[in-house]
mmJSON file of the N, C-alpha and C atoms, coordinates in Angstrom:
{"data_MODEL":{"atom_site":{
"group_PDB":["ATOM","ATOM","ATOM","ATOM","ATOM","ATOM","ATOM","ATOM","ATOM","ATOM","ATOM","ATOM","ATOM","ATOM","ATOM","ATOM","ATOM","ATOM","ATOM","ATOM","ATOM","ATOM","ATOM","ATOM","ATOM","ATOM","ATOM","ATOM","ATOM","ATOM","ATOM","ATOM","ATOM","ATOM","ATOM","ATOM","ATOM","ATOM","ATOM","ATOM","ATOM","ATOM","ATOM","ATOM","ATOM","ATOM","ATOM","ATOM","ATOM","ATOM","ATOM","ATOM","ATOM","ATOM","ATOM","ATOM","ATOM","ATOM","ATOM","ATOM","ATOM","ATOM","ATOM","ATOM","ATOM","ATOM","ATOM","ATOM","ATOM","ATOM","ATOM","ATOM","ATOM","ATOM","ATOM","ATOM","ATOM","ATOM","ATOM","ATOM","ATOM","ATOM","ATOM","ATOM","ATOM","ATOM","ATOM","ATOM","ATOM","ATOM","ATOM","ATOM","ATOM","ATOM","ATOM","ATOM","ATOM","ATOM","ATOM","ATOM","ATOM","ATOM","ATOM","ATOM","ATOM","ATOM","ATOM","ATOM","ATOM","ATOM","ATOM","ATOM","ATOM","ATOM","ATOM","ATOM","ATOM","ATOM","ATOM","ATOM","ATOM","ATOM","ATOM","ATOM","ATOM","ATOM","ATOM","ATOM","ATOM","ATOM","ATOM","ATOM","ATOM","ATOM","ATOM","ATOM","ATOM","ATOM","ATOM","ATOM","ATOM","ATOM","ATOM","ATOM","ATOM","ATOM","ATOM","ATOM","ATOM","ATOM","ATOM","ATOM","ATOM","ATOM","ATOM","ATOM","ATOM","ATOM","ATOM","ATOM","ATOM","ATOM","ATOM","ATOM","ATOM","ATOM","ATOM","ATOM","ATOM","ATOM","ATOM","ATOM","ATOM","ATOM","ATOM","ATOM","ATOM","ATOM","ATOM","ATOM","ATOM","ATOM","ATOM","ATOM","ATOM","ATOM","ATOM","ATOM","ATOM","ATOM","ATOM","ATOM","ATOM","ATOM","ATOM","ATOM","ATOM","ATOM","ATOM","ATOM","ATOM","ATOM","ATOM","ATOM","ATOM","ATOM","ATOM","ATOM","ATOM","ATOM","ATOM","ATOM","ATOM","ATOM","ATOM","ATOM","ATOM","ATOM","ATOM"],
"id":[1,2,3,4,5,6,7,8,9,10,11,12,13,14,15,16,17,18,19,20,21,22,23,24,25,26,27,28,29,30,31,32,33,34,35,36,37,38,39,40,41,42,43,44,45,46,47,48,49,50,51,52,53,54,55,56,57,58,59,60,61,62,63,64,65,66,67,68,69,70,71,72,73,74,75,76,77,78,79,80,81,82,83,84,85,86,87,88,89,90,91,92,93,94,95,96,97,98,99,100,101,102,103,104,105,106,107,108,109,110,111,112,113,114,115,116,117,118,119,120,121,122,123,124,125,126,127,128,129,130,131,132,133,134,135,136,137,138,139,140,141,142,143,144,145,146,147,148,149,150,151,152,153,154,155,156,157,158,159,160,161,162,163,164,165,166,167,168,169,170,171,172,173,174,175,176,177,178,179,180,181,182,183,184,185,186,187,188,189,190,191,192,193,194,195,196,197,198,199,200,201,202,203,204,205,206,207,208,209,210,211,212,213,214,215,216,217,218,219],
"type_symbol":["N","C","C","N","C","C","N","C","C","N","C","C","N","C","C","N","C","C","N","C","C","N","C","C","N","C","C","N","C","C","N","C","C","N","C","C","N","C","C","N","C","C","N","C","C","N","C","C","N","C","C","N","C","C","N","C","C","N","C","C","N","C","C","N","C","C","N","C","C","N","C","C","N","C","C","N","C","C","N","C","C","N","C","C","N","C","C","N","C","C","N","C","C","N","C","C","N","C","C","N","C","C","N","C","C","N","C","C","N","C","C","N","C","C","N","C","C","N","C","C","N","C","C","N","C","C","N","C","C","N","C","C","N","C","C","N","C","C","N","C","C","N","C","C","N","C","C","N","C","C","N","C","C","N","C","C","N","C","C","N","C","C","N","C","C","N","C","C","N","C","C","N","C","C","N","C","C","N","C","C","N","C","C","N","C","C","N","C","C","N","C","C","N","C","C","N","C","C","N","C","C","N","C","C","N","C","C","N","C","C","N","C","C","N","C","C","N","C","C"],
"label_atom_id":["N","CA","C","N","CA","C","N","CA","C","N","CA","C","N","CA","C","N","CA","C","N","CA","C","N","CA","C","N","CA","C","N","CA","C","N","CA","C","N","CA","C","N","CA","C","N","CA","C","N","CA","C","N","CA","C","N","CA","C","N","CA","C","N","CA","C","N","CA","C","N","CA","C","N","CA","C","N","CA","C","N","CA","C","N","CA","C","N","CA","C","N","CA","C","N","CA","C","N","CA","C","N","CA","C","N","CA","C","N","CA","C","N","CA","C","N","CA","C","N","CA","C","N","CA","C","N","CA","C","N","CA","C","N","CA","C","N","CA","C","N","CA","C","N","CA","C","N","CA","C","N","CA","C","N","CA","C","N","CA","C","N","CA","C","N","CA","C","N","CA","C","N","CA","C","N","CA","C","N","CA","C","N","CA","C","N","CA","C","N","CA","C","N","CA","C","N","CA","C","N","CA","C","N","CA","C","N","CA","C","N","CA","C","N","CA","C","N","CA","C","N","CA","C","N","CA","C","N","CA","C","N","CA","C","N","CA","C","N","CA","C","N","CA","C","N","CA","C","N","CA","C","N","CA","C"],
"label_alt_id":[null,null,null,null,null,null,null,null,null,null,null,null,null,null,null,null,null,null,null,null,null,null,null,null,null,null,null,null,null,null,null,null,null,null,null,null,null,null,null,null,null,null,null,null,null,null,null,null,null,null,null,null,null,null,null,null,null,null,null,null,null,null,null,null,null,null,null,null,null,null,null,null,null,null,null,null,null,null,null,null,null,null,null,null,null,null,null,null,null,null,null,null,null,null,null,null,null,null,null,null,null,null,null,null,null,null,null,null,null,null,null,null,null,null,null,null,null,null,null,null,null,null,null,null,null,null,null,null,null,null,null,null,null,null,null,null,null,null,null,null,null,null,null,null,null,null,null,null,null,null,null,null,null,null,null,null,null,null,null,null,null,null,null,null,null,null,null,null,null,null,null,null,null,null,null,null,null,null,null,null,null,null,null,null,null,null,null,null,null,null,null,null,null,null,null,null,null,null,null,null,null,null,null,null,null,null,null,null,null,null,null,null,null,null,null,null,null,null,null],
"label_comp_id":["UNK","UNK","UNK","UNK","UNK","UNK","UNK","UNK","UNK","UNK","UNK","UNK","UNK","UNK","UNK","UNK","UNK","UNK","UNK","UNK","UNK","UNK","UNK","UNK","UNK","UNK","UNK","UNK","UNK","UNK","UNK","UNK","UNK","UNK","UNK","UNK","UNK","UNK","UNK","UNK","UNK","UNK","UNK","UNK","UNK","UNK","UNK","UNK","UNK","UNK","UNK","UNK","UNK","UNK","UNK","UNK","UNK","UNK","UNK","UNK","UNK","UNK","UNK","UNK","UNK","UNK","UNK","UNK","UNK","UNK","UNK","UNK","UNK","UNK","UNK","UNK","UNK","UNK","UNK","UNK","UNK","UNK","UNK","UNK","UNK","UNK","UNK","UNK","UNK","UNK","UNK","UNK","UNK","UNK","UNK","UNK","UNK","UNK","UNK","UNK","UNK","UNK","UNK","UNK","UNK","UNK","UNK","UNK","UNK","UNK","UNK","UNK","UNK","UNK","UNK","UNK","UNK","UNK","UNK","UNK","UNK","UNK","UNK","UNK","UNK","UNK","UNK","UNK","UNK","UNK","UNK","UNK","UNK","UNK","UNK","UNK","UNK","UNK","UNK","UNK","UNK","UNK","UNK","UNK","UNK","UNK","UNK","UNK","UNK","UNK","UNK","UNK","UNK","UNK","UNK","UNK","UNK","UNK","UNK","UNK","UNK","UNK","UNK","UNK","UNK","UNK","UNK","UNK","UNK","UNK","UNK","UNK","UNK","UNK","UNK","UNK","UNK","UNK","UNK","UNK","UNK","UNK","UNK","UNK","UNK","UNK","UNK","UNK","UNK","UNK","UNK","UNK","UNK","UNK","UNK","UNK","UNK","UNK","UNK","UNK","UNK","UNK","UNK","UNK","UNK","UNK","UNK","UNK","UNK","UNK","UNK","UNK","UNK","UNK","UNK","UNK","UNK","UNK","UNK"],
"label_asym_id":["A","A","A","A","A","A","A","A","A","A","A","A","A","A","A","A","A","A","A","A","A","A","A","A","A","A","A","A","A","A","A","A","A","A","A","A","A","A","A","A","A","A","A","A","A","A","A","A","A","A","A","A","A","A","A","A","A","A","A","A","A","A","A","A","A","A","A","A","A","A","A","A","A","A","A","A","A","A","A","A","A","A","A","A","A","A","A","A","A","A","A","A","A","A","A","A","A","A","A","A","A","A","A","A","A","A","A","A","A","A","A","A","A","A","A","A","A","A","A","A","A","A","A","A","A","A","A","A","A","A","A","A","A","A","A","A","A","A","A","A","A","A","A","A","A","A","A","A","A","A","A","A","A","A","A","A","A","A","A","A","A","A","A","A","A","A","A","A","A","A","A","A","A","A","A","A","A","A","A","A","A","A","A","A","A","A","A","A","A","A","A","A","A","A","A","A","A","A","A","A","A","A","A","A","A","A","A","A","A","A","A","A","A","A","A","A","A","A","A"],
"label_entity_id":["1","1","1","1","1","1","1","1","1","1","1","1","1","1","1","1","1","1","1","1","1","1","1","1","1","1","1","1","1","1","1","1","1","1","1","1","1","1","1","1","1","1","1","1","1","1","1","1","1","1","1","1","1","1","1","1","1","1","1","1","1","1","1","1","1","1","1","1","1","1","1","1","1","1","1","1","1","1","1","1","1","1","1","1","1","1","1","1","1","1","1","1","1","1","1","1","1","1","1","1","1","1","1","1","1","1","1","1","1","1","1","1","1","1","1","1","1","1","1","1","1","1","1","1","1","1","1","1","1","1","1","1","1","1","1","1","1","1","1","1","1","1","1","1","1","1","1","1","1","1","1","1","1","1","1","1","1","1","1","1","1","1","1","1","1","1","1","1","1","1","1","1","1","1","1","1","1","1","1","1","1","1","1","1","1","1","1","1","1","1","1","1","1","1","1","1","1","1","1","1","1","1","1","1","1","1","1","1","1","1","1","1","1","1","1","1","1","1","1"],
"label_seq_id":[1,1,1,2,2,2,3,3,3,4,4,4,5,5,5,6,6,6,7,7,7,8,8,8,9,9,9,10,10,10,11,11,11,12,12,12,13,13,13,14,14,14,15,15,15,16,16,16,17,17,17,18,18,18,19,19,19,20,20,20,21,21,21,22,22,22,23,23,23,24,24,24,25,25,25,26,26,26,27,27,27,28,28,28,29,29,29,30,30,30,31,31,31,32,32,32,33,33,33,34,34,34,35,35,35,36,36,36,37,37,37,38,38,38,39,39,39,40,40,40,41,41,41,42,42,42,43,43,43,44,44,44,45,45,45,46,46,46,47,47,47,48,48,48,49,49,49,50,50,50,51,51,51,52,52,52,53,53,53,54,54,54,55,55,55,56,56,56,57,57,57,58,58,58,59,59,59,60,60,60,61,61,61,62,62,62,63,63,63,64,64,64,65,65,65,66,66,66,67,67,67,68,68,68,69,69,69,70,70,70,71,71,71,72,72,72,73,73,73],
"pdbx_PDB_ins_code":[null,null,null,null,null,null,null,null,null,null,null,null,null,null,null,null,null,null,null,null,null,null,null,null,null,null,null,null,null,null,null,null,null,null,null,null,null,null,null,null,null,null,null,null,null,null,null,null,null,null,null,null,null,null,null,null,null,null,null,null,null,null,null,null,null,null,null,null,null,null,null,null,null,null,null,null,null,null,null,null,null,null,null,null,null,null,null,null,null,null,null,null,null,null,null,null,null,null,null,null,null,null,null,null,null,null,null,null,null,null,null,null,null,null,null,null,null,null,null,null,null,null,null,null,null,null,null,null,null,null,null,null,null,null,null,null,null,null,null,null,null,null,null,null,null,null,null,null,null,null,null,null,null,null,null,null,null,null,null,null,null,null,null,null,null,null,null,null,null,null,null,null,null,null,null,null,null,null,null,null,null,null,null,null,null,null,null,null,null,null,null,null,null,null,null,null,null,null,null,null,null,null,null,null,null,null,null,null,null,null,null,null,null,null,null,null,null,null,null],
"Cartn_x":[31.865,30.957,29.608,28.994,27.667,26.467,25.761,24.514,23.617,22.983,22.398,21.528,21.009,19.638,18.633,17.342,16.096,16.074,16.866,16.423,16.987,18.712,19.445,19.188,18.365,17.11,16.002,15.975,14.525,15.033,16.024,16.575,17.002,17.861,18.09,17.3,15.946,14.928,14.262,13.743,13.869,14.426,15.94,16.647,17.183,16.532,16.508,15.56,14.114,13.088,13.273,14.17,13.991,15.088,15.736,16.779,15.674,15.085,14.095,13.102,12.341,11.347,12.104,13.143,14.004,14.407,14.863,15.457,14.171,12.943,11.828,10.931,11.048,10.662,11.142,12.829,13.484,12.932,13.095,12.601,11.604,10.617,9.441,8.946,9.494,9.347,9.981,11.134,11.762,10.768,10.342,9.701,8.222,7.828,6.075,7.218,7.591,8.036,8.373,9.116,9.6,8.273,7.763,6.39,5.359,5.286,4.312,4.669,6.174,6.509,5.936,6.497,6.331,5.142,3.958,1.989,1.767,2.125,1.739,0.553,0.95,0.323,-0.131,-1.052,-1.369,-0.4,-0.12,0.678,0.278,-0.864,-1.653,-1.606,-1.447,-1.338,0.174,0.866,2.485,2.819,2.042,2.505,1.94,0.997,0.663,1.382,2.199,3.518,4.405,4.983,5.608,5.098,4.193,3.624,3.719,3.394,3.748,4.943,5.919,7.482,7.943,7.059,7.512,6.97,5.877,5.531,6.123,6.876,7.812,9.206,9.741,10.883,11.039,9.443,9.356,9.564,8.43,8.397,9.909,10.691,11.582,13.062,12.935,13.433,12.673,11.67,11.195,11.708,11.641,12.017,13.617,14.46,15.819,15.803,15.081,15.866,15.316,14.212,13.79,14.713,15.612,16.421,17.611,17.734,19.197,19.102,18.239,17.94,17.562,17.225,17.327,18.436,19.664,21.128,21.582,21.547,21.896,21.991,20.803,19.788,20.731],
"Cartn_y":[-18.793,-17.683,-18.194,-17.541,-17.956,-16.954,-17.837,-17.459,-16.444,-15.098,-14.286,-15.381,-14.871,-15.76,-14.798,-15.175,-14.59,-13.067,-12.907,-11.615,-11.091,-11.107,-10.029,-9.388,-10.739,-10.787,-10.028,-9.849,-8.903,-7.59,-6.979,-5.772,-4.997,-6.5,-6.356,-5.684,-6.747,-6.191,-4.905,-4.234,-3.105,-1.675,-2.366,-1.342,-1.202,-2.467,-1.842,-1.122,-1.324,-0.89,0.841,0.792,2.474,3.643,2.529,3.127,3.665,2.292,2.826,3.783,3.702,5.162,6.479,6.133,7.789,8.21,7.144,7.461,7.937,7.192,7.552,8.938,9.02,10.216,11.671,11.697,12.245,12.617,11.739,11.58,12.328,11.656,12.328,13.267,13.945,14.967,16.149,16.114,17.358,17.267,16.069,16.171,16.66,16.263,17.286,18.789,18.942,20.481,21.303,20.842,20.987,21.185,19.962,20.073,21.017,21.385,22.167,23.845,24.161,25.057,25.349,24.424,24.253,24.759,24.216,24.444,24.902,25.576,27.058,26.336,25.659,24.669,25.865,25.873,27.037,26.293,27.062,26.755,25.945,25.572,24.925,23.416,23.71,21.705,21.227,22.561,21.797,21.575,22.651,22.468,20.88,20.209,19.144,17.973,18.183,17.555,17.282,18.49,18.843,17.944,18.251,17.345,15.79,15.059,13.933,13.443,14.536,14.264,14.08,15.096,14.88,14.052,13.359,12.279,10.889,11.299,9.454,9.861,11.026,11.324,10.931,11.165,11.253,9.474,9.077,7.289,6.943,7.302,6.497,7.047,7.951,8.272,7.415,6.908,6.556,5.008,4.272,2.947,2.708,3.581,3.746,4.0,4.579,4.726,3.213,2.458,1.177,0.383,0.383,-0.796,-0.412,0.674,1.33,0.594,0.425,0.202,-1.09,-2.076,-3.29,-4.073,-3.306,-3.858,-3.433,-2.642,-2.497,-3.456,-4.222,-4.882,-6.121],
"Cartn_z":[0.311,0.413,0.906,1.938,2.529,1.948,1.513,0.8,2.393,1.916,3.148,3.248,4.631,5.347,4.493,5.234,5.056,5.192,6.6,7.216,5.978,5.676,5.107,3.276,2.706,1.624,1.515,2.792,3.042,2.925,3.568,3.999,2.403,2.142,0.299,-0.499,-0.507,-1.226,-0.875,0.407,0.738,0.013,0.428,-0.256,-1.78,-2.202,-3.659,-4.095,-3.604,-3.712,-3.31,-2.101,-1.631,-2.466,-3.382,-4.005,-5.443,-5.93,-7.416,-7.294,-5.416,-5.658,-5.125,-5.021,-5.124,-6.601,-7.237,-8.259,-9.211,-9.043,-9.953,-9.81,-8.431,-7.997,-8.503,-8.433,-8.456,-10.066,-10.809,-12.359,-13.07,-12.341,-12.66,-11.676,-10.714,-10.615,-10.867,-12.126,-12.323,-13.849,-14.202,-15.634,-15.11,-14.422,-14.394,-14.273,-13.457,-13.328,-14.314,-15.24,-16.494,-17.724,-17.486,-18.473,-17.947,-16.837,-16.309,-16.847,-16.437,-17.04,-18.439,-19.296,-20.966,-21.259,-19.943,-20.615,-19.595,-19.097,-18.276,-17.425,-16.536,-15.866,-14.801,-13.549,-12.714,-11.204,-10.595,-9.691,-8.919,-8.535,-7.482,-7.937,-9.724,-9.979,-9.88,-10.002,-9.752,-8.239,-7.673,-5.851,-5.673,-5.988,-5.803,-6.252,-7.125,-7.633,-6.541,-6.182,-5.095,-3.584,-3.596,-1.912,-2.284,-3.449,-3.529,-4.085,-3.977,-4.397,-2.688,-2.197,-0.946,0.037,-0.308,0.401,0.186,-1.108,-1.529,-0.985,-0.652,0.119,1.605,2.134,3.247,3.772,3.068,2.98,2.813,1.797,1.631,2.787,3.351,4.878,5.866,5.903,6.809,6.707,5.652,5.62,5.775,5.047,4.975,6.579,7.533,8.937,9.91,9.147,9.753,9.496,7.617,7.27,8.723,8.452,9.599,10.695,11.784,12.764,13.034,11.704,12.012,11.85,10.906,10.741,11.97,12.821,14.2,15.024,15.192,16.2,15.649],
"occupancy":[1.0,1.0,1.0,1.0,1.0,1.0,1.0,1.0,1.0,1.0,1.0,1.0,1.0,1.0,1.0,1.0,1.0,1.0,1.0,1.0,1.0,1.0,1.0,1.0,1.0,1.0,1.0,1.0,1.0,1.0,1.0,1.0,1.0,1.0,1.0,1.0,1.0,1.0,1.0,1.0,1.0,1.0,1.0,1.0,1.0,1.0,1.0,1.0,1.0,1.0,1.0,1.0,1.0,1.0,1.0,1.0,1.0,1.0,1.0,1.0,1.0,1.0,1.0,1.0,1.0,1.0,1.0,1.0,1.0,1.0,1.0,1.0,1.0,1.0,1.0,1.0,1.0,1.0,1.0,1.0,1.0,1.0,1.0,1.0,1.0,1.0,1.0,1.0,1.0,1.0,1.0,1.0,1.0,1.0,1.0,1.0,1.0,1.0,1.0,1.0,1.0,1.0,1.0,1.0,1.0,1.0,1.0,1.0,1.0,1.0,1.0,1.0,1.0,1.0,1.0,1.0,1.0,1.0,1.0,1.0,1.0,1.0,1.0,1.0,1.0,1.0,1.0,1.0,1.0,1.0,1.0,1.0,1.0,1.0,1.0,1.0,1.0,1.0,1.0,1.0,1.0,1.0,1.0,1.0,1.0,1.0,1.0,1.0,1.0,1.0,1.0,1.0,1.0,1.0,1.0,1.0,1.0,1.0,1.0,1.0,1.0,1.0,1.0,1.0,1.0,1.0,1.0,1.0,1.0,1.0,1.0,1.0,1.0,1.0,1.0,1.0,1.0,1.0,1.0,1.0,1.0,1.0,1.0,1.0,1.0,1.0,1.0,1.0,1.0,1.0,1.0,1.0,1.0,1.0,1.0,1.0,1.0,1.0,1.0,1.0,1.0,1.0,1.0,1.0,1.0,1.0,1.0,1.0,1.0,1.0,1.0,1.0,1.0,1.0,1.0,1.0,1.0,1.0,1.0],
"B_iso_or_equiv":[0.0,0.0,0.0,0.0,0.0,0.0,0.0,0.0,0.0,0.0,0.0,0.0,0.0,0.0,0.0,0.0,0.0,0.0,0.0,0.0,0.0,0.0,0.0,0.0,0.0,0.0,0.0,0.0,0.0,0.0,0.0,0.0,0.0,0.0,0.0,0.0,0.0,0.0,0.0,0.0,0.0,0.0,0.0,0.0,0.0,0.0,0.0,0.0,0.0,0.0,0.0,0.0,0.0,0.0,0.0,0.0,0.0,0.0,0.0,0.0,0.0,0.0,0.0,0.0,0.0,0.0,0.0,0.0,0.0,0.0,0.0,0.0,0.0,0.0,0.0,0.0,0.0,0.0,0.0,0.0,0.0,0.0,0.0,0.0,0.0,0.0,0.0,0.0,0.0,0.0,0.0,0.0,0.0,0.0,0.0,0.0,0.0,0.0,0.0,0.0,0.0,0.0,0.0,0.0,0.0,0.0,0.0,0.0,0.0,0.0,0.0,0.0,0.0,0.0,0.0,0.0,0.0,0.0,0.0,0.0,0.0,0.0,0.0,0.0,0.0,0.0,0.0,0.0,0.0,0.0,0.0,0.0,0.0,0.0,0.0,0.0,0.0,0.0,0.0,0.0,0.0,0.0,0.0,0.0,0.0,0.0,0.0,0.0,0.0,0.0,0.0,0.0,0.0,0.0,0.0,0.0,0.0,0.0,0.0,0.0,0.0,0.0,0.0,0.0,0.0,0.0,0.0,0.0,0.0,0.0,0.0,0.0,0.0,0.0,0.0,0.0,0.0,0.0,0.0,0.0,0.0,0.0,0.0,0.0,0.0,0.0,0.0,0.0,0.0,0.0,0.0,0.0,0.0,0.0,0.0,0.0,0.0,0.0,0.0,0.0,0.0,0.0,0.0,0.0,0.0,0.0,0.0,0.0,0.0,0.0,0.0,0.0,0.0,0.0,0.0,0.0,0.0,0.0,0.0],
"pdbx_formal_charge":[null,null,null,null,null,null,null,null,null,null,null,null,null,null,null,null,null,null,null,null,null,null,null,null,null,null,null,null,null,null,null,null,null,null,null,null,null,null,null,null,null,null,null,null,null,null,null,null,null,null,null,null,null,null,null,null,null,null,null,null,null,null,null,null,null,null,null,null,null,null,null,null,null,null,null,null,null,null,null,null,null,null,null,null,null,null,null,null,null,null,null,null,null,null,null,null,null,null,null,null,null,null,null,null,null,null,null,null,null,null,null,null,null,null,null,null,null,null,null,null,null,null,null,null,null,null,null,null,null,null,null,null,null,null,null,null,null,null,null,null,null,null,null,null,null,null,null,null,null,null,null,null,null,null,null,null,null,null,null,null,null,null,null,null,null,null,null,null,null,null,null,null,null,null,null,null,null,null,null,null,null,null,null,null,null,null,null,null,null,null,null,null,null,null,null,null,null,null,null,null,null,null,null,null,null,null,null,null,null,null,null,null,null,null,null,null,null,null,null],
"auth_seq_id":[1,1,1,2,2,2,3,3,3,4,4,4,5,5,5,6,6,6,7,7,7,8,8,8,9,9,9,10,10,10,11,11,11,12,12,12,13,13,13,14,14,14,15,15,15,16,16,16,17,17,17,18,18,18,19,19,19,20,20,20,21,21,21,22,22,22,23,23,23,24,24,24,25,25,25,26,26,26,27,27,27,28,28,28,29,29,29,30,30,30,31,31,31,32,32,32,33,33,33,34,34,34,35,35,35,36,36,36,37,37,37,38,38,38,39,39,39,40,40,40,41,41,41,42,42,42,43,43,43,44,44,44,45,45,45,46,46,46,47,47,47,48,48,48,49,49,49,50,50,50,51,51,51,52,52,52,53,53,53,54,54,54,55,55,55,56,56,56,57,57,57,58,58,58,59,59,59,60,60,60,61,61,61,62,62,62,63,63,63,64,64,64,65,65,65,66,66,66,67,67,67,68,68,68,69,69,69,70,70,70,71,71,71,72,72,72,73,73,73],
"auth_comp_id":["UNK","UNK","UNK","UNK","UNK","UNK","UNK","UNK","UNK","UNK","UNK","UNK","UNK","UNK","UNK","UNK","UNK","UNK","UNK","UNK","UNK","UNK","UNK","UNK","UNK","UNK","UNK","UNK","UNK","UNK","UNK","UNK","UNK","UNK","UNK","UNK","UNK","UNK","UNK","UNK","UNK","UNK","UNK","UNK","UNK","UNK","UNK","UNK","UNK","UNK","UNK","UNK","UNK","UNK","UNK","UNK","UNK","UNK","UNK","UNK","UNK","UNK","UNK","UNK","UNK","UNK","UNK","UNK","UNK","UNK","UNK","UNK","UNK","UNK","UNK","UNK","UNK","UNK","UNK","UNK","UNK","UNK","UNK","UNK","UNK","UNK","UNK","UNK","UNK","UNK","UNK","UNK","UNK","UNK","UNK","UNK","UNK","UNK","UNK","UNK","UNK","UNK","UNK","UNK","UNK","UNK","UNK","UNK","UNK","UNK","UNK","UNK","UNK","UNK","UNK","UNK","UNK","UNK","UNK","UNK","UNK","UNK","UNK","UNK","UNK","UNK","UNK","UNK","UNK","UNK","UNK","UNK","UNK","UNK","UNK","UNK","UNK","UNK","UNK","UNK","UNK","UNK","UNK","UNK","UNK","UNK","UNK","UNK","UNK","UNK","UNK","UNK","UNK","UNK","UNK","UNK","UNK","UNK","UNK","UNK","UNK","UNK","UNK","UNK","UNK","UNK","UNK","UNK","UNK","UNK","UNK","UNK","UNK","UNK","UNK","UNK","UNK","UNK","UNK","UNK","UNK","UNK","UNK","UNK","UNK","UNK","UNK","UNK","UNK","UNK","UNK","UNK","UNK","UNK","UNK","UNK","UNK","UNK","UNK","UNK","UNK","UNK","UNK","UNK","UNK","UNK","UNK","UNK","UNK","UNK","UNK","UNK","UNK","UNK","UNK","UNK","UNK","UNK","UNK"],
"auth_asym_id":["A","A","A","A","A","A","A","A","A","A","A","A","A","A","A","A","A","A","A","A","A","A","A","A","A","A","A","A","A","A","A","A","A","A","A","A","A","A","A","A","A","A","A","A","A","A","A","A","A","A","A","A","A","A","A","A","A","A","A","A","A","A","A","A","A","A","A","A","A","A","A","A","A","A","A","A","A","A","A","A","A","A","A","A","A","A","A","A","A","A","A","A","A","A","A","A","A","A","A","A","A","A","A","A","A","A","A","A","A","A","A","A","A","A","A","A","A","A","A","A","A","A","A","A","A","A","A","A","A","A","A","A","A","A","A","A","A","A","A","A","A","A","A","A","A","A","A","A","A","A","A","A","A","A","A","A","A","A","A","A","A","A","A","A","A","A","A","A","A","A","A","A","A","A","A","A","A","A","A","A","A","A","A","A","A","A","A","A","A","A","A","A","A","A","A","A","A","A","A","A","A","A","A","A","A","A","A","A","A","A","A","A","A","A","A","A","A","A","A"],
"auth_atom_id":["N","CA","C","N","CA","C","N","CA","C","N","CA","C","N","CA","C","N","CA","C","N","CA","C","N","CA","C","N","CA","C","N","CA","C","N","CA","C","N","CA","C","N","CA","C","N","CA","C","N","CA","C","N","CA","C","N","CA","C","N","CA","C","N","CA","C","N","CA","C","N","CA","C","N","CA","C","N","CA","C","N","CA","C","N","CA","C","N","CA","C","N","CA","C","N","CA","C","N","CA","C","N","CA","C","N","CA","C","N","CA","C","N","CA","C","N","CA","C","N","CA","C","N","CA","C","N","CA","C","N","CA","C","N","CA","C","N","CA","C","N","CA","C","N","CA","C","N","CA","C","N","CA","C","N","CA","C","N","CA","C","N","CA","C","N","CA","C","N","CA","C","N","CA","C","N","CA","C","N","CA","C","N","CA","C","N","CA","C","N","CA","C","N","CA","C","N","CA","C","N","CA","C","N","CA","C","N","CA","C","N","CA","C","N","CA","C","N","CA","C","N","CA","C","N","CA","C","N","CA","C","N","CA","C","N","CA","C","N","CA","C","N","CA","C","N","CA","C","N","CA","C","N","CA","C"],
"pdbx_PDB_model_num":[1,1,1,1,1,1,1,1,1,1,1,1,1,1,1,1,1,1,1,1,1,1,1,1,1,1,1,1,1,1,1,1,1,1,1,1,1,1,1,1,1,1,1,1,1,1,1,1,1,1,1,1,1,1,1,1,1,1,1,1,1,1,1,1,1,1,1,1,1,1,1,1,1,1,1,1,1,1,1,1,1,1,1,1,1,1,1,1,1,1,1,1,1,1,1,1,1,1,1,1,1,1,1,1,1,1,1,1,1,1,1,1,1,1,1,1,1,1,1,1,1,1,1,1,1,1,1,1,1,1,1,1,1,1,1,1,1,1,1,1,1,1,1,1,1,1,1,1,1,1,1,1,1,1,1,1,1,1,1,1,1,1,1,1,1,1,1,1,1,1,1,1,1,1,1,1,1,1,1,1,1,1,1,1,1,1,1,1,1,1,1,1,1,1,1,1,1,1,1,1,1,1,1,1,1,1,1,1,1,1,1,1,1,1,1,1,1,1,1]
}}}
């Protein structure tokens, strides 16, 4: 069995990383939602939940289509 090089270590680490801020995201953003409900939070502080649920979605599409494209290459 051959130990990965550098590159395929890197890609590794990447994608473990893009796997934990989905999974955390995913996490804590059904729990603000949930808790917001609970304390009658005003809509404008949960929509802001929302835009940075969707800015770690967006990031982690964006790196997941860089790892894609460098296992290509």
């Amino acid at each position: 069995m051959q130990r990965p090089g550098p590159d395929e270590a890197k890609l590794a680490s990447q994608m473990r990383l893009v796997g934990i801020v989905l999974a955390a995201t995913m996490i804590l953003w059904m729990g603000l939602q949930w808790l917001g409900g609970q304390l009658g939070w005003q809509a404008r502080f949960v929509f802001l939940f929302d835009l940075a649920a969707l800015a770690a979605f967006v990031w982690a599409l964006v790196v997941t289509y860089r790892i894609w494209r460098q296992r290509q290459g």
